[in-house]
C-alpha positions in Angstrom: 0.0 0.0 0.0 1.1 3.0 -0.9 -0.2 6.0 1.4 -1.1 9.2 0.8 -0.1 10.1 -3.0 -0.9 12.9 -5.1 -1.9 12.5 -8.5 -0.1 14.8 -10.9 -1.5 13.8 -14.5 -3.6 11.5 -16.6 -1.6 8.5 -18.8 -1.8 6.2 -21.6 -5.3 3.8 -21.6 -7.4 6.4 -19.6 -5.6 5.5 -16.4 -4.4 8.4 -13.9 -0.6 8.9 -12.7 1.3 9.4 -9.7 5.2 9.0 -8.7 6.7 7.6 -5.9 10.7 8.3 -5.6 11.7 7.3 -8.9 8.7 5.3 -9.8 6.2 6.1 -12.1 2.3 4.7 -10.8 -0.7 3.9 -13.1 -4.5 4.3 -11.5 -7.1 4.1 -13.1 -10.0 6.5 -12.4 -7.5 9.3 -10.5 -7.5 12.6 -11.1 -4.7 15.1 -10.7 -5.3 16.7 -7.3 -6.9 13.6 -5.8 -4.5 12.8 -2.6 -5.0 9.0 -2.1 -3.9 5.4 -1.4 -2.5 3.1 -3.5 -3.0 -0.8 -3.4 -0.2 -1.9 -5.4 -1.4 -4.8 -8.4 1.4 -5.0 -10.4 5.2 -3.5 -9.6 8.0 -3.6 -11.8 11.6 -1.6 -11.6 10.5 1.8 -12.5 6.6 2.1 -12.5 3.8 0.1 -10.8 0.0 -0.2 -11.7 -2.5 -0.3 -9.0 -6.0 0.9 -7.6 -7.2 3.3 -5.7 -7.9 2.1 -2.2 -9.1 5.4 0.0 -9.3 8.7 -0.8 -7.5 11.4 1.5 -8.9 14.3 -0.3 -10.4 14.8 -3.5 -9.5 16.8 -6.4 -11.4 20.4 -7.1 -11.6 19.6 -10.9 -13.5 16.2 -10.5 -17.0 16.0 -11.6 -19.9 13.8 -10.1 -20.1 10.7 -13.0 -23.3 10.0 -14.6 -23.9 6.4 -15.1 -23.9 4.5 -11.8 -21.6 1.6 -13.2 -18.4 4.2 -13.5 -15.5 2.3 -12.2 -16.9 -1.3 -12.7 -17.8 -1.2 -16.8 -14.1 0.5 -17.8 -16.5 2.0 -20.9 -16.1 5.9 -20.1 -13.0 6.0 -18.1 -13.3 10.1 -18.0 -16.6 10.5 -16.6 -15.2 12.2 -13.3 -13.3 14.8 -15.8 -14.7 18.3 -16.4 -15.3 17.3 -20.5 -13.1 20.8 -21.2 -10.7 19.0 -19.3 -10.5 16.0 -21.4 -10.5 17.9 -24.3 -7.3 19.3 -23.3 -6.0 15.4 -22.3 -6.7 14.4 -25.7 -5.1 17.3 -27.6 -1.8 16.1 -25.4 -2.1 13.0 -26.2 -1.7 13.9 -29.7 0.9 16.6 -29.0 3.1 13.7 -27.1 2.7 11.2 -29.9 3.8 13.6 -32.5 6.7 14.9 -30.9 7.8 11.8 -28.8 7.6 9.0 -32.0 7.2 11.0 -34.9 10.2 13.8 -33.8 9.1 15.8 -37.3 8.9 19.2 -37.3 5.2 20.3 -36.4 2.4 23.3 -36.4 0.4 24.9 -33.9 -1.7 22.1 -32.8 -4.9 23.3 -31.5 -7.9 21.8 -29.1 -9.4 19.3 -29.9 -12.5 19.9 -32.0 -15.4 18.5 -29.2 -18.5 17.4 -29.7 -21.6 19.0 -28.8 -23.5 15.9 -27.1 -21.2 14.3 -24.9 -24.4 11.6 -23.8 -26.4 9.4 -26.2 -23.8 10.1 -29.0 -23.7 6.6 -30.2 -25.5 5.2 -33.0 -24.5 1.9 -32.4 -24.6 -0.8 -28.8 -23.8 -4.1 -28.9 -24.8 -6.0 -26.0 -23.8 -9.7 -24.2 -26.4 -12.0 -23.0 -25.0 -14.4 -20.0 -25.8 -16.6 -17.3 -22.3 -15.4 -15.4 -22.9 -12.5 -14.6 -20.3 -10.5 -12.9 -20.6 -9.9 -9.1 -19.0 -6.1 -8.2 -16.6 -5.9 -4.3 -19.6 -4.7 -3.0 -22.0 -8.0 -3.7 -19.3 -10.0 -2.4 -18.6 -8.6 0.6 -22.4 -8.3 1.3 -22.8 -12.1 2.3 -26.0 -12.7 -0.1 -26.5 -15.8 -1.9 -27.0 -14.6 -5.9 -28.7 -17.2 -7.4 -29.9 -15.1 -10.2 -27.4 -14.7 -12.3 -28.7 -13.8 -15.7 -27.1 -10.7 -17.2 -27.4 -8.2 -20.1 -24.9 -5.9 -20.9 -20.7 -6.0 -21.2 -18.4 -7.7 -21.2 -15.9 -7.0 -18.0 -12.4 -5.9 -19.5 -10.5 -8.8 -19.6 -12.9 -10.9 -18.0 -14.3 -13.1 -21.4 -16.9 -15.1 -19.6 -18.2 -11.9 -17.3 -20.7 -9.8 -18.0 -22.2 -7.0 -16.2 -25.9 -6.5 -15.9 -26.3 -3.0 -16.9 -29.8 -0.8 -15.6 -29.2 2.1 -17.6 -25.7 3.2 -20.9 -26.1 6.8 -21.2 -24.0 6.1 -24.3 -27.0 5.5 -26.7 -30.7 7.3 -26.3 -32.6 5.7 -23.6 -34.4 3.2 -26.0 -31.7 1.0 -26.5 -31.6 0.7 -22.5 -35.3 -0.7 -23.0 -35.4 -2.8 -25.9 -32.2 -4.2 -23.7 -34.5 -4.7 -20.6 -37.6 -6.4 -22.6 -35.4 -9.0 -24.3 -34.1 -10.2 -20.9 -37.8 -9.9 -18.6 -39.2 -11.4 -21.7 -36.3 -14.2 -21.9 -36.7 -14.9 -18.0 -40.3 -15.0 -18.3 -40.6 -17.8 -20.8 -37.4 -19.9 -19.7 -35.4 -19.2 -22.5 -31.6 -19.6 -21.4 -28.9 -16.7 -21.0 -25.6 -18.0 -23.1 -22.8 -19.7 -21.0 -19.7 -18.4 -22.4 -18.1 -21.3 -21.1 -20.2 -24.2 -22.0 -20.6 -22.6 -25.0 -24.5 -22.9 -25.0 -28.0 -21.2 -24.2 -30.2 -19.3 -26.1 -30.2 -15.4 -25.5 -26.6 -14.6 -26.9 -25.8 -10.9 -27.9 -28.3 -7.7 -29.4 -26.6 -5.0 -31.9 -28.8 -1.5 -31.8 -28.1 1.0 -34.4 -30.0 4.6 -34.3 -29.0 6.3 -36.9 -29.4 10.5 -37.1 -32.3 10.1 -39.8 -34.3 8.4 -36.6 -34.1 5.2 -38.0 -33.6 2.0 -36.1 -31.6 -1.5 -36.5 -31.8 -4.2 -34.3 -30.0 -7.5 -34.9 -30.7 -9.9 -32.6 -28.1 -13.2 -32.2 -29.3 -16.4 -30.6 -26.6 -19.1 -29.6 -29.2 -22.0 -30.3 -31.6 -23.2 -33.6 -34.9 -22.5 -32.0 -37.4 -21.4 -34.7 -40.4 -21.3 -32.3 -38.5 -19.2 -29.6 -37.3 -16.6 -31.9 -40.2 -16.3 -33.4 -42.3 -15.4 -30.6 -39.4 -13.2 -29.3 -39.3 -11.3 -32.3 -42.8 -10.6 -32.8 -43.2 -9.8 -29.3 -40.6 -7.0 -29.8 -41.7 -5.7 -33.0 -45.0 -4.8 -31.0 -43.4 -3.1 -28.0 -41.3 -1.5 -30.4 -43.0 -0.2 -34.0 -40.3 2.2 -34.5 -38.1 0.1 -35.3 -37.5 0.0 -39.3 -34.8 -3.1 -39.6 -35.7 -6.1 -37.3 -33.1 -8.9 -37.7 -31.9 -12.2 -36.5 -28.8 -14.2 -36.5 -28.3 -18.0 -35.7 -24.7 -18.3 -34.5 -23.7 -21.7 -33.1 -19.6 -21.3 -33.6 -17.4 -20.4 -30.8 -16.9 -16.9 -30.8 -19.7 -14.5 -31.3 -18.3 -13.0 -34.6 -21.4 -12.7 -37.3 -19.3 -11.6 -40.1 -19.4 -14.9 -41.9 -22.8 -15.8 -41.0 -26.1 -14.7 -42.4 -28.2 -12.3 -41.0 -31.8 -12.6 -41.7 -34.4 -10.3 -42.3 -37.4 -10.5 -39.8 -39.4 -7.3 -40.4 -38.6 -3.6 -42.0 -35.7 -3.0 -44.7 -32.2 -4.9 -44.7 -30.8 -1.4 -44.2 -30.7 2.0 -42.3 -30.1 5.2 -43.4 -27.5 7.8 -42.1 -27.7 11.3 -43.8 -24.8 13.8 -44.1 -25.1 17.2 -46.2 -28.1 15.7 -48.3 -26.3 12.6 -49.2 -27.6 9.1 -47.8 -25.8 6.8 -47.2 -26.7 2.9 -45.9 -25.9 1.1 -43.4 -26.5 -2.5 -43.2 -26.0 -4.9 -40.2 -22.5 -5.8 -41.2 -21.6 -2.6 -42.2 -18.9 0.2 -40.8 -19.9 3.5 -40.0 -18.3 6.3 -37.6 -20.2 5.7 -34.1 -20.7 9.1 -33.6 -22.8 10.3 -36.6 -22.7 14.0 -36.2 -19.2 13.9 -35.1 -18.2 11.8 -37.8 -19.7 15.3 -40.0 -17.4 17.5 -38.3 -14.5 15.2 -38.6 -15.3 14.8 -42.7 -15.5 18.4 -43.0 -11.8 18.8 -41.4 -10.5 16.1 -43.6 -12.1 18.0 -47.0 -11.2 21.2 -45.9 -7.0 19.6 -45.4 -7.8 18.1 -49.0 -8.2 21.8 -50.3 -10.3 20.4 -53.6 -11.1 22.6 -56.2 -13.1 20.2 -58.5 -10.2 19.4 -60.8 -8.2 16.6 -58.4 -7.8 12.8 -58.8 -8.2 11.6 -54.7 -7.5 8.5 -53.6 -9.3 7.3 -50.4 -7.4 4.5 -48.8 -8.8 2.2 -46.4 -12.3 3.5 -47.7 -14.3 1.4 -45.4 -18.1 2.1 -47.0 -17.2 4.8 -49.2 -18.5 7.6 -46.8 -15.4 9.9 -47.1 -14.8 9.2 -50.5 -18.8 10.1 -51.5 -18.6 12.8 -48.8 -15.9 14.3 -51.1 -16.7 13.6 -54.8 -18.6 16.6 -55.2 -15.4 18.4 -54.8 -13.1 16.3 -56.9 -12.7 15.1 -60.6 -12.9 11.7 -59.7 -12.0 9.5 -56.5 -11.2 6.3 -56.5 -11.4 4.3 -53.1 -9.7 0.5 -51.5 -10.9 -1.4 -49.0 -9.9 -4.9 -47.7 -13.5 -6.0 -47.2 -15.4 -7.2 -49.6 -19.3 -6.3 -48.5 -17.9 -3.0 -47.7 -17.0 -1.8 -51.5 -20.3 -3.4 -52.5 -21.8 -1.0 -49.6 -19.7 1.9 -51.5 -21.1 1.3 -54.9 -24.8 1.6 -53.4 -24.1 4.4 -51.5 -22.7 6.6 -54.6 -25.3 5.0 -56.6 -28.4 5.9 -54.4 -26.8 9.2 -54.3 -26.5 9.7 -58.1 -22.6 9.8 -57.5 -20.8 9.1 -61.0 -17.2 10.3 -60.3 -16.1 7.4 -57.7 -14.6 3.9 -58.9 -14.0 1.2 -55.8 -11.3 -1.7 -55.8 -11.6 -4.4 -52.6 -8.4 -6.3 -51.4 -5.5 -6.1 -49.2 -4.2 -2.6 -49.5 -0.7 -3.6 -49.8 -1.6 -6.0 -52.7 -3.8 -3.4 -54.5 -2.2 -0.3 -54.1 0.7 -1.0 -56.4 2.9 1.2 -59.3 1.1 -1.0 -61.9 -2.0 -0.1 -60.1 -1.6 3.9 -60.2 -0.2 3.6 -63.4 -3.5 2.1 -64.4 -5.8 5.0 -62.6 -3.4 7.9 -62.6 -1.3 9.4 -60.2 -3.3 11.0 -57.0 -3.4 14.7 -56.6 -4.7 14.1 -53.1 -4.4 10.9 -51.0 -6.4 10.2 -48.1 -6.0 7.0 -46.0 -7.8 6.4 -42.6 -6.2 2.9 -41.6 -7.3 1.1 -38.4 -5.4 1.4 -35.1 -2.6 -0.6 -36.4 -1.4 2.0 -38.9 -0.4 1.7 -42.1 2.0 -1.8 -43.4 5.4 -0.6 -44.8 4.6 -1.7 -48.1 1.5 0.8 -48.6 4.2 3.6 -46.9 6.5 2.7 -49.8 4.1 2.7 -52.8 2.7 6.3 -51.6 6.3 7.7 -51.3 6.9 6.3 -55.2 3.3 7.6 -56.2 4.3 11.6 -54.4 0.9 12.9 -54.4 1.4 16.5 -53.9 -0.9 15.8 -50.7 -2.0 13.7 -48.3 -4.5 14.2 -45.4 -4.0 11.2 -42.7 -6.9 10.6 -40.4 -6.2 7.8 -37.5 -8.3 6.8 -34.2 -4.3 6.0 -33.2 -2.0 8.6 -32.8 0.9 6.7 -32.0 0.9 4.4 -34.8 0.2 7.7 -37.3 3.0 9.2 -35.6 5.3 6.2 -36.7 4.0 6.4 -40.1 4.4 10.2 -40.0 8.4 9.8 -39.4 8.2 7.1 -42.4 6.9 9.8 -44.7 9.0 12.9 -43.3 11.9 12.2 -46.2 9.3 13.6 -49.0 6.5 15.4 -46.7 6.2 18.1 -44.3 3.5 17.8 -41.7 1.4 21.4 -42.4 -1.9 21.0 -39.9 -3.1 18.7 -37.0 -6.0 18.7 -36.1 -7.6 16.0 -33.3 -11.3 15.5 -33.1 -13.0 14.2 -30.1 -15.4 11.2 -31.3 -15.9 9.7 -28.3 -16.8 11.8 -25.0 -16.0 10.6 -21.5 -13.1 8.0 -22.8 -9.4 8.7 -23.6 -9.8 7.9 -27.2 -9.1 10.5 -29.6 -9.3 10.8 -33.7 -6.3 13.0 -35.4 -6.5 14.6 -38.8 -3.1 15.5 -40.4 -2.5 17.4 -43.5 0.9 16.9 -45.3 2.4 18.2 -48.3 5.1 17.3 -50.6 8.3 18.8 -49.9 
């Protein structure tokens, strides 16, 4: 036990910091100002994780958190943070990624662009259905025999086969919290079993809930067993408690892990898609598809990465990691002609609908491992890029796609990652031929330490 600690600064993962002598402590849910104790979990030679244990005092910037499972879910790690506050954590975070692992030569990098709702921003839950459900310190130590334990909710961080039973996300609107709650009353009143992620069996297994900005609603229900009369019922019984929804679906999933990707999804009631809308263009969203979570975030962060693009209607842009097209339809209107990769498959085909439902002519879309398509042959085929933008996911960008972009030297290229430390490493890749010219994060996910960056570079 460490006694009586101040903490100085937030770290890495959301967690809080502290030093002892010369060692560097990691807390979770601290905030600098707090004076507290420290039960040590895990010590090494020069820094130490652990968890808060009493508080001596408390620090004047801390805020009361909303959702009564802060601490125990490890969703919002920043609830207890002033959201101005953890603005300014997040622009650091960038700032220290840049300068620590990139070591280029950088701009004025201002706040990070916020968003205006910082509750019920998502448009899309997933939830966990279990008979194991996770018992907090508190339960334990009460000495009460839980017999019940049927959950719905998430998964406990590094916990696989624990679930806690949520009352009430703030994360989504409040509906999602009650479609949540009928499938499990109506799953305990008519015996249908919570899933055993151990035995690898039951009935009630996960629920995705997509709301999409347009008001329209997806749910796709997954059951771990092949019970036509159960589902059924369930189904119907929720379409009547809940008309508004527009895309009612189901999955049968059977395997191991609760992946749906290569199983069919099936269509119980409404259309096989939802609609998200963005500047007039619509653009669909099926169950397997990708969209930004935070659908009018996701507008502000387009609208930074077309205005680092600087089209004037004459530019051939390549949009890299293109995911459903939306940043490559969201910017045709500007450009001559964009052409966009993706590695998945049902993803381009969602591209091609979305620029053909939106009368969009000027867009061409290729699926397959970027570092296999994006070749010299290949942009000797569709022309050399004026622009290039590329959003990879967290794991950056592979050396070979680094390589073929230096080769190609479009005269720009506007880099948009939800990880700044492995854009930073690619940024120090690309500093022989580019010179970073603006940064700009953008704050897509209130009340947890993740952070989206937009930087524009230019051709030296």
């Amino acid at each position: 036990m460490l006694e009586d600690v101040e903490i100085i600064d937030v770290a890495a993962e959301g967690n809080a910091l502290a030093r002892v002598d010369d060692m560097v402590v990691f807390v979770p849910f601290g905030a600098p100002g707090d004076r507290v104790d420290i039960k040590l979990e895990k010590k090494k030679k020069s820094y130490a994780q652990g968890r808060i244990a009493a508080f001596r005092s408390k620090s004047q910037i801390r805020v009361e958190p909303r959702c009564s499972h802060f601490t125990i879910c490890g969703g919002c790690r920043w609830q207890h943070l002033p959201y101005e506050y953890q603005l300014r954590c997040k622009r650091q975070q960038v700032v220290d990624a840049l300068e620590r692992i990139a070591k280029v030569e950088l701009p004025e990098i201002p706040q990070a662009l916020g968003s205006d709702h910082i509750w019920e921003y998502r448009n899309k839950m997933e939830y966990t259905f279990s008979n194991r459900c996770w018992l907090t310190f508190e339960q334990l130590n009460s000495g009460e025999d839980f017999l019940d334990r049927d959950a719905a909710g998430f998964h406990i961080p590094g916990a696989f086969d624990k679930v806690l039973d949520i009352s009430r996300c703030h994360l989504q609107d409040d509906i999602s919290n009650r479609m949540r709650h009928f499938v499990k009353d109506y799953g305990k009143a008519h015996g249908l079993p919570f899933y055993d992620l151990k035995a690898q069996c039951g009935f009630l297994r996960t629920m995705m809930v997509r709301i999409a900005s347009t008001g329209e609603m997806m749910v796709v229900l997954v059951v771990g067993e092949d019970r036509p009369d159960d589902l059924k019922a369930l189904l119907t019984a929720f379409a009547a408690e809940f008309p508004q929804v527009t895309s009612l679906m189901y999955v049968v999933n059977t395997k191991v892990n609760d992946t749906i990707g290569d199983l069919p999804v099936e269509l119980f009631s409404g259309k096989e898609f939802i609609e998200e809308e963005m500047e007039g263009l619509r653009f669909r969203v099926g169950p397997k598809s990708f969209y930004q979570t935070n659908s009018l975030q996701a507008y502000e962060l387009y609208k930074v990465v077309r205005e680092f693009a600087g089209l004037t209607g004459s530019e051939l842009v390549y949009d890299l990691y293109t995911g459903t097209g939306t940043i490559a339809n969201f910017v045709s209107r500007k450009a001559r002609k964009v052409v966009g990769v993706e590695y998945v498959p049902e993803a381009i085909e969602d591209a091609k609908v979305n620029s053909a439902v939106n009368g969009i002519d000027n867009t061409i879309f290729f699926a397959g491992d970027m570092k296999d398509v994006l070749t010299d042959e290949f942009i000797a085929t569709h022309g050399k890029p004026d622009v290039m933008i590329v959003d990879p996911p967290r794991a950056g960008m592979h050396s070979d796609v680094v390589d073929t972009i230096l080769r190609a030297e479009p005269p720009v290229i506007v880099y948009v990652s939800c990880n700044p430390a492995t854009q930073a490493r690619d940024l120090a890749l690309l500093d022989c031929k580019y010179a970073v010219e603006a940064v700009q994060p953008v704050d897509m996910f209130p009340h947890t330490q993740h952070v989206e960056n937009v930087v524009r570079l230019r051709r030296r």
